[in-house]
C-alpha positions, 0 to 999 in steps of 0.5 A: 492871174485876173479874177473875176468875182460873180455873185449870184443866187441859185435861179432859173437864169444862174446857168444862162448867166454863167454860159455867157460870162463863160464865152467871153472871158475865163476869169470868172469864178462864180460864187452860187448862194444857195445849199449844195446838198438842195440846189433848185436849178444849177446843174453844171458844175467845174472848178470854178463854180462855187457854193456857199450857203448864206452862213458860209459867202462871206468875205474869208470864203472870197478869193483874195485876190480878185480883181473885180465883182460882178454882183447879180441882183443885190441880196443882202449876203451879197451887199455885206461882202461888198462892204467889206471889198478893198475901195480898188476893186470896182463891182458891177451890179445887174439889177434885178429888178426885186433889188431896186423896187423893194425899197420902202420909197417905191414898193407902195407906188406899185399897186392898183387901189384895189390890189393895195386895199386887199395887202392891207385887208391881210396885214391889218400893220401895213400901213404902220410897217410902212411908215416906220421902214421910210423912217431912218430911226423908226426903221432902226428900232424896228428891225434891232428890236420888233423883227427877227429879219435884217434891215436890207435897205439901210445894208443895200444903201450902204452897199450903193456906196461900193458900186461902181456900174449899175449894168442894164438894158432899160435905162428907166430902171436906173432913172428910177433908181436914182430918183429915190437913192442919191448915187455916183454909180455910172449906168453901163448899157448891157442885155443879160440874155440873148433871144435863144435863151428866152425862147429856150432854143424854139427860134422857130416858134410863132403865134398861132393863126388861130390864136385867142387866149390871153395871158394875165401876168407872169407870178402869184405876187401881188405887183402882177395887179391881177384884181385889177386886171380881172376888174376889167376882163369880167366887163369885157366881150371876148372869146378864148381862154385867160392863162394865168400863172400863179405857180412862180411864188410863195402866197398861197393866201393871194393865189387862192384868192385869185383862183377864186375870183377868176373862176367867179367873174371868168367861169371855165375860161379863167385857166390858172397855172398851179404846176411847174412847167418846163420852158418849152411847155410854157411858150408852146402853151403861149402861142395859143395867145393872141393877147398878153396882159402885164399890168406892172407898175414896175420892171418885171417878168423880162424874159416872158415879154420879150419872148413874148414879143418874138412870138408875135403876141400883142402885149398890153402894159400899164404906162406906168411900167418903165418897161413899157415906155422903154420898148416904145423908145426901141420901136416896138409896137405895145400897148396901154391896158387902160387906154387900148384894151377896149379897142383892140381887145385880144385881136391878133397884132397885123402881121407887118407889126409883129415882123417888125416887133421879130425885127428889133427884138433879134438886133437887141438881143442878139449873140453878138450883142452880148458878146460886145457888151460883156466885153465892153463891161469886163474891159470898165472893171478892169482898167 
């Protein structure tokens, strides 16, 4: 009987991930990281559905008999079972976007200046810590014997070596990748969710006539580049309120410290998201927006742009963002923050442009789309 092995960590997509993969095939057996007496967000479970924590998803807990792995972002557990796979079995790697940009060669390329000087202005050892995680040896001492972690991107290196597909719809990611990590892994084109799940069902939901408020970033990270962001608004007339989410993230020192600055420069209109909200009390909230500011420098927050973009809502980027220079590739009208703001400000996006925004956004990211493509995908895998 053909099996196909999923890795995939316990995420607020891990049940979208597994509905799809179930539509196309009945091969799958997913393997869920994570603790089966705390799960955070899967709430289905059958025969085929797996959990391991960290110290069980090992290679003894994998079916033998597999005849294919698809990995869905590259965790470290995940790359220590790839390395230990028969060289027949051919894995397929959605990447993530963490798994490409944490890597010590890119991760200093994505902040602002001011951004960067505040990292270092709380880790007095950034600049040490760096220098010696881009350097084989350095590295190897370090992690053997000054930190109690794993050395994640000399196993993920060794793990590239296992993978035979790099599966994605933004082709920048894997330019980028393969920029800073020799490969012969071979891009395969393919969207991960389709425009219901992003829009969680509310296929009928659209910006609002009225609306003014602008959205800055996506997480309490670092790469959302928010002082930067901050930097320019505070010089900036507009009306509306600014929304930002800090409640995806663990630095509750970088929120803070956000919070208060944007209090500082915005007064009451500086609104920080603190508390989880669903889905649907996210977009409803978003539709107040005219305006959506990500100033990444790297792929991040997919599922917020892309929604996003459906609803109607103009979106600025920093041109820096491969995210931005693929969505002008597909057509869609966007922005560069650092050029465009001052001329557009929050304005609402002409209706002709966020039809036609609707209209690509619907043809890419459709059932249909990923019906063919996971096809096409499980077909590679299995030749």
């Amino acid at each position: 009987m053909t099996k196909i092995a999923h890795f995939i960590l316990d995420e607020k997509v891990t049940e979208n991930i597994i509905e799809n993969f179930q539509k196309v095939t009945d091969y799958n057996i997913f393997y869920i990281l994570g603790d089966k007496n705390n799960l955070k967000y899967l709430k289905i479970f059958n025969n085929n559905i797996i959990i391991l924590n960290e110290k069980e998803f090992v290679i003894s807990n994998i079916d033998s008999e597999i005849n294919a792995v698809i990995v869905h972002s590259l965790h470290h557990v995940f790359s220590k079972v790839l390395l230990e796979l028969d060289s027949s079995i051919k894995v397929a790697w959605f990447a993530w976007g963490y798994d490409i940009y944490d890597s010590p060669k890119i991760i200093k390329n994505l902040y602002g200046k001011k951004t960067l000087s505040l990292i270092k202005h709380f880790d007095k050892t950034y600049n040490v810590k760096h220098i010696i995680k881009n350097i084989f040896f350095l590295r190897k001492i370090y992690y053997k014997i000054f930190s109690n972690t794993i050395d994640y991107y000399s196993l993920n290196k060794e793990a590239y070596k296992k993978i035979n597909f790099f599966c994605s719809y933004i082709k920048e990611d894997y330019e980028i990748f393969s920029k800073y990590n020799s490969n012969n892994i071979e891009f395969f084109e393919t969207i991960y969710f389709s425009i219901d799940q992003y829009l969680a069902g509310l296929v009928d939901l659209s910006i609002k006539n009225e609306a003014k408020d602008i959205l800055i970033g996506n997480s309490n990270s670092y790469e959302n580049n928010h002082l930067e962001v901050i930097d320019i608004l505070k010089q900036t007339e507009f009306e509306g309120k600014v929304i930002c989410p800090l409640n995806y993230g663990d630095n509750i020192q970088y929120r803070d410290l956000i919070i208060k600055l944007g209090n500082n420069f915005l007064g009451d209109r500086f609104t920080p998201l603190v508390n989880f909200l669903s889905r649907e009390e996210y977009l409803l909230l978003l539709s107040n927006c005219s305006t959506a500011i990500f100033y990444h420098f790297r792929q991040q927050a997919m599922g917020n742009i892309i929604a996003l973009l459906f609803l109607g809502i103009r979106i600025y980027f920093s041109s820096k963002n491969p995210v931005y220079s693929y969505l002008v590739r597909l057509g869609i009208s966007v922005y560069d923050f650092d050029k465009d703001f001052i001329v557009f400000k929050n304005s609402i996006l002409d209706a002709e442009l966020q039809n036609k925004n609707r209209e690509i956004i619907e043809k890419n990211f459709s059932n249909c789309n990923i019906h063919f493509q996971y096809n096409s995908l499980i077909k590679k895998l299995l030749q």
